[in-house]
N, C-alpha and C positions, 0 to 999 in steps of 0.2 A: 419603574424597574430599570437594573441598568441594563446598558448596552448590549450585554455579553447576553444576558437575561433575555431582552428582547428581541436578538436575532435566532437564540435558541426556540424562542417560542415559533422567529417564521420560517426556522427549520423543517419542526415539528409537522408544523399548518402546511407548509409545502408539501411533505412527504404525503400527508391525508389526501389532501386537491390533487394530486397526481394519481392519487393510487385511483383514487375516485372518480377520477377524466377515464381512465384507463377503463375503468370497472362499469363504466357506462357505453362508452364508448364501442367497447372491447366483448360485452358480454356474450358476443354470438360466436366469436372465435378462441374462446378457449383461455382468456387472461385470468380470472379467476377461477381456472381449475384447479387440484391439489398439484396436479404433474405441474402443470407454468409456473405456482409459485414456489415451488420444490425451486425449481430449475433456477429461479433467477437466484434464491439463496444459494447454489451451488455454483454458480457460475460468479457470483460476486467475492465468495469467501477467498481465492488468491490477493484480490485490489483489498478486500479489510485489512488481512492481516497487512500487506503495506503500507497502508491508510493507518495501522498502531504505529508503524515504526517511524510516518513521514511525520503524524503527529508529534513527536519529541525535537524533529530537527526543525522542523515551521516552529513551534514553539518557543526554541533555544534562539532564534533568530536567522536560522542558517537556511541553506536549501540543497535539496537530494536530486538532482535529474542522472544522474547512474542508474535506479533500482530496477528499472525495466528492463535492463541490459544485463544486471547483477543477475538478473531473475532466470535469464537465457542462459548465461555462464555456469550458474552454478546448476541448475539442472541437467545442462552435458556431462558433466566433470562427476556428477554424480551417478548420471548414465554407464558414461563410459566405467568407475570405477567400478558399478556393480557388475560389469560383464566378465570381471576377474575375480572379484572378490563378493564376499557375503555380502547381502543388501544395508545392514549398519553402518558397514565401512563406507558405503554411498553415501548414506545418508549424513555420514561426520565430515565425509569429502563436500557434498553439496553445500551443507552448513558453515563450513570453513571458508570453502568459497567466496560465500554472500559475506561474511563478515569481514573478509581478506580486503575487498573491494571497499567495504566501507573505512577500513582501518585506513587502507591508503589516502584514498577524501580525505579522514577525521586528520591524520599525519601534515598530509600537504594544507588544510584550511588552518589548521590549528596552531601549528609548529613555522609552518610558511610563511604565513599570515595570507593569502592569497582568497580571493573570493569565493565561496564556497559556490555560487552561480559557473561562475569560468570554472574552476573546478572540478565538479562533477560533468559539465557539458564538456570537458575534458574526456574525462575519463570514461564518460558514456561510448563514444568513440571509439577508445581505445578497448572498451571491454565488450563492447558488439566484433569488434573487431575477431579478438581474439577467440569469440565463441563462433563465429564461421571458417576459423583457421582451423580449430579443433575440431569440430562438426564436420569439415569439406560440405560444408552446405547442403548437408543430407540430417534425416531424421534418423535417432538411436533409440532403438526398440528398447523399452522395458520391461522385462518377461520376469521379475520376482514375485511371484504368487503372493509372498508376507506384504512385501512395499506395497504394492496395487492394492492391498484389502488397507493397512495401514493408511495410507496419504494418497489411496481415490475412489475406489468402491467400495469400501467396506463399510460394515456398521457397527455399531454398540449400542443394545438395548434399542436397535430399528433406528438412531439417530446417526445418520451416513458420519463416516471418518472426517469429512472436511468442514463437515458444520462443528463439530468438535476442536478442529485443530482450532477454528477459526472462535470459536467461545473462550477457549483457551488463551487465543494469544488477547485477544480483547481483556478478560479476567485479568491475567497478569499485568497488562499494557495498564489500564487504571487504575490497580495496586500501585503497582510503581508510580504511575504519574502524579496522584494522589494522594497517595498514604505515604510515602515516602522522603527523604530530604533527596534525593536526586531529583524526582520529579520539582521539588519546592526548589533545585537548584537550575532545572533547566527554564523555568518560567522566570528566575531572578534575571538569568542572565538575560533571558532574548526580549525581555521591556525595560532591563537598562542593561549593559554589560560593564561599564566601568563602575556606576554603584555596587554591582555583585564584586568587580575585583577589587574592590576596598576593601566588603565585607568582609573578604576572603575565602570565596568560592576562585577554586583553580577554573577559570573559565576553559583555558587552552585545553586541556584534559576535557573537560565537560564537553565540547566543542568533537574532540576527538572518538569520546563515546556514545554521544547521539547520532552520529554517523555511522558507529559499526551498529547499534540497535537495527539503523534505517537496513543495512547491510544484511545482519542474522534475520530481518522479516523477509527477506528476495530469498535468501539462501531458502526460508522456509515455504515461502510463494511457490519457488521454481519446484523443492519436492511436493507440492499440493498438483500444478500443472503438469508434472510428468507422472503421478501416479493415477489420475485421473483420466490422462489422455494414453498414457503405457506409453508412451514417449518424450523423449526431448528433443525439442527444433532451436533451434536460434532466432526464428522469430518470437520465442514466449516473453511473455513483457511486454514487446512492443506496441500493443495497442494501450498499456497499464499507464500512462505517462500520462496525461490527459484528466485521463480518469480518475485515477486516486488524486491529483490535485484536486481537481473539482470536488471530490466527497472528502478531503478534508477540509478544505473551505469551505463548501458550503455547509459543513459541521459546524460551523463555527470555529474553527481554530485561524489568528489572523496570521495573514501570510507575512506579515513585517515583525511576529514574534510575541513573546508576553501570556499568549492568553491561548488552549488548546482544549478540546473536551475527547475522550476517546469513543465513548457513549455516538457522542456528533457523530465520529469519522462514522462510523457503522450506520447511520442514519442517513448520512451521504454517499456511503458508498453503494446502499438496499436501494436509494433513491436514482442512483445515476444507470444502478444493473434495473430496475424497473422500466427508466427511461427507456432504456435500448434495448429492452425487451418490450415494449408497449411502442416503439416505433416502428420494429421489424414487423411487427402483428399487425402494423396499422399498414403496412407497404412502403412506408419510405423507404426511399434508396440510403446507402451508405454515406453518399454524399451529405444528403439533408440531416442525415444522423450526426454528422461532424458539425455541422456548421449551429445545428440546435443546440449540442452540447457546448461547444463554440461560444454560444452567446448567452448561453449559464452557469459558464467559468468565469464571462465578462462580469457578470452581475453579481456573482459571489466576492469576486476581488474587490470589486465599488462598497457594497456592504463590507465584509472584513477588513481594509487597511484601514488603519487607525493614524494618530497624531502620533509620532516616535520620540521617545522620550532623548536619543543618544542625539 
């Protein structure tokens, strides 16, 4: 089998061997109840839908450290807007938001030519920034009845609203990625970029739109976190940085470009909300929780970089 093939397979095998340490380990406190695993599918569905959007920019060759920040921003701005106006308008403000953020990245990497690494750890800065300038470093109540049922309590046909968005953006994220020539254009470019620009794929462009994708999943992240929580903080996101690396990586998608699966990221990211939910259950402290996760981002990065063809 190749490569790509065989580490999907010790994806797979890893997710079982965890759930199954856990499910032994765990079975007198409650980890295979319907409530714990309810929980840990709703607690991971903001980092998938990230984990769809970081998949396109890992892929294309580039990289996203903004979306945690993106994710803060644009659920204030959505906050705040719904406190004047009807809750759509929020939601077109919060969405704009996240894509604003990414446009700027795709602009400056693409157009600039500047590192999309130094770049977005730019802009991450600059956009934490400005969401505790707008915040005053207080939490913004959420009180829309419709929003709160739509993107955090609610249900349809008994399957809660977040599992939904989060099917949602997964379904379309592998349509596109897959079935489409944008997706066949973001995998040309990020395992050669100057073979794609002979071909005649406008790379710079490409470059500029896999960063607003990254962008519209945070916009959509941050309305999943404030209608779930009836709030927006300026901390939301900030523990997501970490995390959706690791579950796209260890999806299989490699970090130096080329090769991506969206399937993975969702398998990495069940896998990383499981971890930290089977560690807190076991008693570790928060500390040990970083430094485990810590050294299963080391081992997914060792497995996924590849030989680079540029």
């Amino acid at each position: 089998p190749s490569r790509a093939a065989l580490q999907g397979l010790i994806v797979y095998a890893g997710f079982v061997l965890i759930f199954l340490f856990f499910a032994v380990m765990l079975w007198d406190r409650g980890f295979l109840s319907a409530q714990n695993l309810t929980n840990i599918v709703l607690q991971t569905a903001p980092a998938t839908v990230l984990a769809v959007g970081l998949v396109f920019v890992l892929a294309a060759g580039e990289i996203d450290l903004s979306f945690g920040a993106a994710v803060a921003l644009a659920a204030i701005v959505a906050a705040m807007v719904m406190r004047v106006y009807p809750w759509p308008v929020g939601v077109v403000a919060g969405m704009a938001t996240g894509m604003a953020v990414g446009f700027v990245n795709g602009m400056i990497v693409a157009y600039a030519r500047l590192p999309s690494f130094l770049v977005t750890l730019a802009t991450m800065g600059v956009v934490a920034g400005i969401a505790r300038e707008l915040s005053n470093l207080q939490s913004i109540p959420v009180t829309s009845e419709p929003f709160i049922a739509i993107f955090g309590g609610g249900s349809l046909f008994g399957i809660p609203s977040l599992v939904l968005w989060t099917i949602a953006a997964l379904v379309v994220g592998h349509i596109v990625f897959r079935e489409t020539r944008f997706g066949a254009h973001v995998l040309a470019t990020g395992d050669n970029p100057r073979a794609a620009l002979v071909s005649g794929i406008r790379v710079a462009r490409l470059r500029l739109s896999v960063l607003v994708v990254s962008g519209a999943c945070a916009g959509l992240a941050g309305l999943l976190y404030s209608g779930r929580l009836q709030a927006a903080r300026y901390t939301l996101g900030e523990s997501d940085l970490m995390t959706v690396i690791a579950a796209v990586i260890v999806g299989g998608t490699a970090l130096n470009g080329g090769r991506g699966t969206i399937p993975g990221a969702l398998v990495g990211s069940l896998m990383m909300g499981m971890l930290s939910n089977g560690l807190i259950l076991m008693g570790l402290s928060v500390s040990w929780q970083m430094i485990i996760k810590g050294l299963i981002v080391l081992a997914a990065v060792a497995v996924s970089l590849r030989e680079p063809n540029r």
